[in-house]
C-alpha positions in Angstrom: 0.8 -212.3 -83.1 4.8 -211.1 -83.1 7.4 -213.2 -81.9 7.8 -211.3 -78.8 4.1 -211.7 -77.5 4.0 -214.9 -78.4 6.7 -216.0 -76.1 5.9 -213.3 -73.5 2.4 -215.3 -73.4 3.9 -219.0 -73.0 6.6 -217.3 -70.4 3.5 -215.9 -68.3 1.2 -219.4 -68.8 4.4 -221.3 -67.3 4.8 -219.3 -64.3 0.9 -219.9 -64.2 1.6 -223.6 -64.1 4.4 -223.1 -61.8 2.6 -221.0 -59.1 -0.6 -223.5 -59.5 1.7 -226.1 -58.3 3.0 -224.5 -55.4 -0.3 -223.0 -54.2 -1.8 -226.4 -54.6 0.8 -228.4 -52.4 1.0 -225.8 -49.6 -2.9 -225.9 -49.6 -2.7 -229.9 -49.2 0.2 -230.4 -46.9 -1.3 -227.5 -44.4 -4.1 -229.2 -44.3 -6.6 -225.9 -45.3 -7.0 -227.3 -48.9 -10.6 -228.3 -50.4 -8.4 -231.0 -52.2 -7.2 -232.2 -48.9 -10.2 -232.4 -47.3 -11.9 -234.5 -50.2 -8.8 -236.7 -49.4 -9.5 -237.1 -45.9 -13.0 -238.4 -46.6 -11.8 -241.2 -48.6 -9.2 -242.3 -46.1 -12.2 -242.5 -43.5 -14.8 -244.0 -45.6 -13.9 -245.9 -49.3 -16.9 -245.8 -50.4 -16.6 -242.1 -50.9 -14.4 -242.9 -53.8 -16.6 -242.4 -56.6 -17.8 -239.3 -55.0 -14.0 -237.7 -54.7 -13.4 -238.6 -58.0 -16.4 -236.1 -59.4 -15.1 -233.4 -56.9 -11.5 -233.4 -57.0 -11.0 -231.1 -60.0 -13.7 -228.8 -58.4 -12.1 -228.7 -55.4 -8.5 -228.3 -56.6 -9.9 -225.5 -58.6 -11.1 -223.8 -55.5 -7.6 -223.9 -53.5 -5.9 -222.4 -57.4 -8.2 -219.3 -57.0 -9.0 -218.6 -53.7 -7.9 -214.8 -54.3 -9.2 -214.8 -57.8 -5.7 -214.7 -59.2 -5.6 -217.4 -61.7 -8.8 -216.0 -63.3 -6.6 -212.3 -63.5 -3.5 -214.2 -65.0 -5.6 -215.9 -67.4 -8.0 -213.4 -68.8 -4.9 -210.9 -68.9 -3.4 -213.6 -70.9 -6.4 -213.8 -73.1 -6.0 -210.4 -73.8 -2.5 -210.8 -75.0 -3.4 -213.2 -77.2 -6.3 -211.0 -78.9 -8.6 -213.9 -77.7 -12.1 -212.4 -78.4 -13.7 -215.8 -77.5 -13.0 -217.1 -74.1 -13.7 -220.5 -73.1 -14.7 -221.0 -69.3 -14.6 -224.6 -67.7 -18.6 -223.8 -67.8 -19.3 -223.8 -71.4 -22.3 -222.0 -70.6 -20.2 -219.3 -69.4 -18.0 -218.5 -72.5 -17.1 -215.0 -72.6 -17.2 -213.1 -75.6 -15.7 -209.7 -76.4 -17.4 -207.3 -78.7 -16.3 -204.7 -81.5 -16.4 -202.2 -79.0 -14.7 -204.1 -76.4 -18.2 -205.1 -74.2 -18.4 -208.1 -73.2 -21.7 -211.0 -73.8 -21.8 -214.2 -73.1 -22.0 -217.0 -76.1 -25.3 -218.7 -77.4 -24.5 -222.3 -77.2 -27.9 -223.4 -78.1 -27.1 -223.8 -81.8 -30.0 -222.3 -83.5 -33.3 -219.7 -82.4 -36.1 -220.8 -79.9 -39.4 -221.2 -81.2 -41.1 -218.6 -78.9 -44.6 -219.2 -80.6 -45.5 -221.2 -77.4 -44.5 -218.8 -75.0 -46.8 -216.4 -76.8 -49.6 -218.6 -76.6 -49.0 -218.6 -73.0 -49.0 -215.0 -72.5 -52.2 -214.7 -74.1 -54.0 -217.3 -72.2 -52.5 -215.5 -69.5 -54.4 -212.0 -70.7 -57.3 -214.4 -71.5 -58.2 -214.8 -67.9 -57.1 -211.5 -66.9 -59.5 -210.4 -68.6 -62.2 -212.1 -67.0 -61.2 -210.0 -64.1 -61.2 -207.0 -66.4 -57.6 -206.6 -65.8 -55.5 -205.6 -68.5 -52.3 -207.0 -69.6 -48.7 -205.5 -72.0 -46.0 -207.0 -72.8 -43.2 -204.9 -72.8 -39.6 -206.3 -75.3 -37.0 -205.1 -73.3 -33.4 -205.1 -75.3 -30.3 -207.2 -75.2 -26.7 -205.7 -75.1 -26.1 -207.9 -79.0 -27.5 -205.5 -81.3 -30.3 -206.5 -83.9 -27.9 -206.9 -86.3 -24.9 -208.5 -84.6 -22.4 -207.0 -86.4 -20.5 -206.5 -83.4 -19.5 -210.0 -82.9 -16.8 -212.0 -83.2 -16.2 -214.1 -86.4 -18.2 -217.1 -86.6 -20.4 -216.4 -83.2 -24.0 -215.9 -84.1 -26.7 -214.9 -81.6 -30.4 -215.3 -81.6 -31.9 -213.0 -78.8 -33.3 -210.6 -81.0 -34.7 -213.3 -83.5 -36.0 -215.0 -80.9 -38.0 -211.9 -79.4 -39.2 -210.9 -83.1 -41.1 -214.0 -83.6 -43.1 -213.6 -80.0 -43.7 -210.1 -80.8 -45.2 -211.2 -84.1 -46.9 -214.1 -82.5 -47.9 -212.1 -79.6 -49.6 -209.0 -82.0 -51.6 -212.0 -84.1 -53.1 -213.3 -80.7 -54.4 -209.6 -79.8 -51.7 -209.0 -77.2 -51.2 -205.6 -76.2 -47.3 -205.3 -77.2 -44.3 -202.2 -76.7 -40.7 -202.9 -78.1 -38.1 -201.0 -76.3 -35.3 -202.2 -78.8 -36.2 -199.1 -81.1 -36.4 -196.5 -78.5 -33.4 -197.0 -77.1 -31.5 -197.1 -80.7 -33.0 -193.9 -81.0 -31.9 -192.1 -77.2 -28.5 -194.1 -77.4 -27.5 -191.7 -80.6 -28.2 -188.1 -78.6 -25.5 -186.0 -78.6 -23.8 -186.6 -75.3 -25.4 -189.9 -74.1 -24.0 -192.2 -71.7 -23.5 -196.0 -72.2 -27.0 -197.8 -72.3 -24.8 -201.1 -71.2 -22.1 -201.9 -68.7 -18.7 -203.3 -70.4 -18.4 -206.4 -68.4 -22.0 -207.3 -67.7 -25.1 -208.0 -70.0 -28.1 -205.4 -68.3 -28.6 -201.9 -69.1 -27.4 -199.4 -66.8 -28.8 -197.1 -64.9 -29.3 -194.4 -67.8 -30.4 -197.4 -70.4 -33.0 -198.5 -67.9 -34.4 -194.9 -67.1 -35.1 -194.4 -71.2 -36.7 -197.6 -70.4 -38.8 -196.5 -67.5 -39.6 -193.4 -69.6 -41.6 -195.0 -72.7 -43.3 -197.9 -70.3 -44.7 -195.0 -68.5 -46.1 -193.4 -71.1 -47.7 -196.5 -72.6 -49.0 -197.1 -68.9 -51.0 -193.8 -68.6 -52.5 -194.1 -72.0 -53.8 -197.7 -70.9 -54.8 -196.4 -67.3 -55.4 -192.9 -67.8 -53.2 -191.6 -65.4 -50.7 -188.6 -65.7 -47.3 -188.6 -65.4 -45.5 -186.4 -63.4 -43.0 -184.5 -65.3 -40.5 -184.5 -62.6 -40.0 -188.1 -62.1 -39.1 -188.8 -65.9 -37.1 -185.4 -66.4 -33.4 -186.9 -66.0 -32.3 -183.6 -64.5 -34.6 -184.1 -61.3 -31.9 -186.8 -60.7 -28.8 -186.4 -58.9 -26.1 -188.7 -60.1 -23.7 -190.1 -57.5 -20.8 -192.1 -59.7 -18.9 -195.1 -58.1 -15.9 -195.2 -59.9 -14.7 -198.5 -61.2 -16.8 -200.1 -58.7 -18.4 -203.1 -60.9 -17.0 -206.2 -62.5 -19.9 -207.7 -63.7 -21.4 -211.5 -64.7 -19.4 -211.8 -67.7 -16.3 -209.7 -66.1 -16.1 -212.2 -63.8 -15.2 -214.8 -65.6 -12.2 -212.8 -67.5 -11.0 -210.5 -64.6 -10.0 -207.4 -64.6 -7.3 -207.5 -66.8 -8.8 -208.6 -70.1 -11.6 -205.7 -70.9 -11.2 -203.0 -67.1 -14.0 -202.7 -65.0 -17.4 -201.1 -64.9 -18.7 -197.9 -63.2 -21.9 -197.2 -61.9 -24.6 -194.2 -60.9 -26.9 -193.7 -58.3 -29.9 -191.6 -59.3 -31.1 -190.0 -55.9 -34.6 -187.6 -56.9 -34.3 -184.5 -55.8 -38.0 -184.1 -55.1 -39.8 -185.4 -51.7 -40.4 -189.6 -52.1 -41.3 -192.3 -49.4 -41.8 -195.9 -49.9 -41.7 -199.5 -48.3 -39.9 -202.3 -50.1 -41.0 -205.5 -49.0 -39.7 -208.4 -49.7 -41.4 -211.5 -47.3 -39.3 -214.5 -48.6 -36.1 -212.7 -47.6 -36.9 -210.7 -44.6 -36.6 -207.2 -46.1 -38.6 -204.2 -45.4 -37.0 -200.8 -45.8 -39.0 -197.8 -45.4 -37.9 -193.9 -46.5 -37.0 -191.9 -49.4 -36.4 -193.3 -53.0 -32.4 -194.0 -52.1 -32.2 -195.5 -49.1 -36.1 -197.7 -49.6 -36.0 -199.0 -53.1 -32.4 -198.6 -53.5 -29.5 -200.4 -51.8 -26.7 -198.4 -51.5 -24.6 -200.7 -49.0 -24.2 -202.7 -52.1 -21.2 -200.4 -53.5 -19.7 -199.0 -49.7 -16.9 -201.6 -50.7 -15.1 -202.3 -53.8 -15.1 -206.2 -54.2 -14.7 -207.3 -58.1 -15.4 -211.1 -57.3 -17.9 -211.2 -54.8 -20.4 -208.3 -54.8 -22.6 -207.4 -57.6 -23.1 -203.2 -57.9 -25.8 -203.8 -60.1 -28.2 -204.9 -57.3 -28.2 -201.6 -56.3 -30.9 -201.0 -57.7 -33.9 -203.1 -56.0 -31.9 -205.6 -54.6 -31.6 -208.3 -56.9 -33.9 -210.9 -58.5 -37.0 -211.8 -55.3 -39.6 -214.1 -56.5 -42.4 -211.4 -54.9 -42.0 -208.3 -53.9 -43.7 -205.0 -53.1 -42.7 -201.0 -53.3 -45.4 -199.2 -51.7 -45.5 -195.5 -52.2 -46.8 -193.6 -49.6 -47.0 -190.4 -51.2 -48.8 -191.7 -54.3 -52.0 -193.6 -52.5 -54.5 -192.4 -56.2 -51.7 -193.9 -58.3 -52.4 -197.4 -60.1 -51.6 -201.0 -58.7 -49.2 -202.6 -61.4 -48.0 -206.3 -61.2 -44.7 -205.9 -63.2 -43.8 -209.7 -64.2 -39.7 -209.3 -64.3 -36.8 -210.9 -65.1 -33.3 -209.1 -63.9 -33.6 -206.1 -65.9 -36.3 -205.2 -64.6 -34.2 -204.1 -61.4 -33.4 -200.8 -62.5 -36.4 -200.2 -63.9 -38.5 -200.9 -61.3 -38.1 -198.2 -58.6 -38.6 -195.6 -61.5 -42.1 -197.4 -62.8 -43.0 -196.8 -58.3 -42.8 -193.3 -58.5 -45.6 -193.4 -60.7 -47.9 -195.9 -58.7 -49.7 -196.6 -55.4 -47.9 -199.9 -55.7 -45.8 -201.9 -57.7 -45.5 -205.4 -57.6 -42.6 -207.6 -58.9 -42.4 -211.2 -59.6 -39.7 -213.1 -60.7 -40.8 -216.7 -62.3 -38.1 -217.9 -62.4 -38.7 -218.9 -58.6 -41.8 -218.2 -57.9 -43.5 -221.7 -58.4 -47.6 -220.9 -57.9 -50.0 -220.2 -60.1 -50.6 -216.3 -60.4 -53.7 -216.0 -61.0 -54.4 -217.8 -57.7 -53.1 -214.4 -56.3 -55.0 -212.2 -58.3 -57.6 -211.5 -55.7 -55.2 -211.0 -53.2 -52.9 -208.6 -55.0 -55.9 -207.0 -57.1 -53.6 -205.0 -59.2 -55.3 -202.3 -62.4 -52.7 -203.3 -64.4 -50.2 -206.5 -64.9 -46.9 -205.7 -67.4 -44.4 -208.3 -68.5 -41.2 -207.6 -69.4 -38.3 -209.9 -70.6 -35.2 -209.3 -72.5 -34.4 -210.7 -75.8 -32.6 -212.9 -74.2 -34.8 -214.4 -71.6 -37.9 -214.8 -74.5 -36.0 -218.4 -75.0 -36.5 -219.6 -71.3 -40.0 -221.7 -71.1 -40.3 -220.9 -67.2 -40.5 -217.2 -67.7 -43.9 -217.9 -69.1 -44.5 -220.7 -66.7 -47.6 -218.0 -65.7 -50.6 -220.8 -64.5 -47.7 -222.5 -62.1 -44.8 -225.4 -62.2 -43.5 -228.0 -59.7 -39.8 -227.1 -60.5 -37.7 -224.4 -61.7 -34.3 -225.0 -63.7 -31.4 -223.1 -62.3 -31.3 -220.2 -63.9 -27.6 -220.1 -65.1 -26.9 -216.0 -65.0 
């Protein structure tokens, strides 16, 4: 680093300091502080000591940022630096920037996940599907980390992909039905012309990754079920493509700002053939009826540009809902799938309904009951699960026969 940068960076961390100071004293002595209010708790009650003591720093932190502009000065700082590891007061929220400037979080688990078990679990799972001649595929979706991890920075190793090879393995030696999307979308992402399979400052695929996605579970799914696939719905010019510009700061973008790697865009994909569904999602009090955009699709969710506290990428689906439904009204022949799902399954989702009566999603990671206590009930042709790389380390994705309690499931 020159001479100049270097003390351009310790000029702009001491104003930091400086305007933390301020901010944090006029937030106290008006009385609107989090810190303050902590204070005032003690003064009343002395036994809340112990108690102020755990919170303080978590409340000072809130009166810092309240307009996000700490986490701005530091992750521009960051990028001064040429910081390609950034620490967050969350160690399970350290940033890490990329060859190509994308952004991942760190593995700070040390080592790979033995995923044998998890295997095991998804084929008891398929066991007693079968009993009710139901048949089950588990679908590998990717990671943004390549296979080979070349990408990152010195000294920062990840294990999604190693991870995922050893349940595929494991998975194809207990007679699981298996299809590993890692390949295909190698493959699609070198096409002349293609657009980013990942967003910058998030970890999922976006919306063009996620429809190459759609596009090979489909297939698989009509071999299995013997249904045919309507060349329309997977032809990428039936779409039309409504951009939000610079609209999305995503999970790990958060945690940087703006200033160390930009911001994301995102597209909408409106058909431009005839759909109609109803979402429904009980839990949350959501049912939407109409066409693909406005049902199955949430395009409120990027009216308003708002880095820090929206998240673009729910609209697709919504977000993460422990059970929900997308009932296609103008497909009634079309199989029932149960599509088990962590969150990159949101853009994929509304895709895989065009192709069925009904598609069901569940999210274990908070849904608690055991499924197949709700196979009767849901009596779908066909159940698909489909994780990340990632996510083939987390034990209560394959939680599948039920638990008491769910970890919080950190991003």
């Amino acid at each position: 680093m020159s001479k100049l940068k270097r003390n351009l960076t310790a000029v702009l961390f001491l104003l930091g300091i400086g305007a933390g100071l301020v901010v944090a004293i006029t937030a106290f002595f008006s009385g609107s502080g989090n810190l303050r209010a902590e204070f005032g708790k003690v003064r009343r009650d002395f036994s809340y000591l112990p108690t102020f003591l755990s919170s303080a720093e978590n409340a000072l932190n809130q009166d810092l940022d309240k307009d996000h502009h700490f986490i701005q000065l530091y992750g521009g700082i960051q990028r001064l630096m040429g910081r390609r590891v950034v620490e967050d007061v969350e160690a399970d929220y350290t940033v890490i920037k990329l060859d190509n400037g994308d952004l991942a979080f760190e593995n700070l688990y040390g080592g790979p996940t033995d995923t044998r078990p998890h295997a095991q679990a998804v084929a008891d799972f398929q066991e007693q599907l079968a009993e009710k001649d139901i048949p089950l595929l588990y679908v590998q979706a990717p990671q943004k980390v390549s296979q080979s991890g070349d990408e990152l920075p010195e000294g920062v190793t990840d294990y999604g992909h190693e991870n995922a090879d050893l349940l595929l393995s494991t998975l194809n030696d207990l007679g699981v039905d298996t299809l590993d999307l890692r390949p295909v979308l190698e493959e699609a992402s070198q096409a002349p012309g293609a657009l980013p399979f990942y967003f910058r400052t998030d970890h999922h695929w976006t919306p063009e990754g996620g429809f190459v996605g759609y596009q090979a579970v489909t297939e698989r799914l009509s071999e299995i079920l013997g249904y045919e696939v309507n060349p329309l719905y997977t032809d990428p010019d039936s779409y039309t493509k409504i951009t939000y510009e610079d609209s999305f700061l995503g999970s790990q973008g958060k945690r940087v700002g703006t200033l160390y790697t930009g911001v994301d865009s995102i597209n909408l994909w409106k058909p431009n053939f005839e759909t109609s569904f109803t979402y429904s999602v009980p839990l949350n009090a959501i049912e939407r009826t109409g066409p693909f955009e406005e049902s199955l699709l949430f395009p409120e969710r990027v009216e308003e540009i708002d880095y820090f506290n929206g998240n673009p990428y729910t609209l697709y689906a919504g977000g993460d809902y422990n059970l929900a439904r997308m009932t296609n009204h103008l497909n009634p022949d079309g199989p029932r799938v149960l599509l088990i799902r962590d969150s990159f399954s949101c853009i994929l989702a509304p895709f895989l309904a065009l192709d069925c009566s009904e598609l069901i999603t569940i999210d274990l990671r908070y849904f608690k009951d055991n499924l197949m206590d709700y196979m009767d009930w849901l009596d779908p042709d066909m159940v698909v699960v489909m994780y990340c790389a990632s996510s083939t380390r987390l034990p209560e994705l394959f939680q599948f026969f039920g638990a008491d309690t769910k970890p919080e499931f950190r991003y």
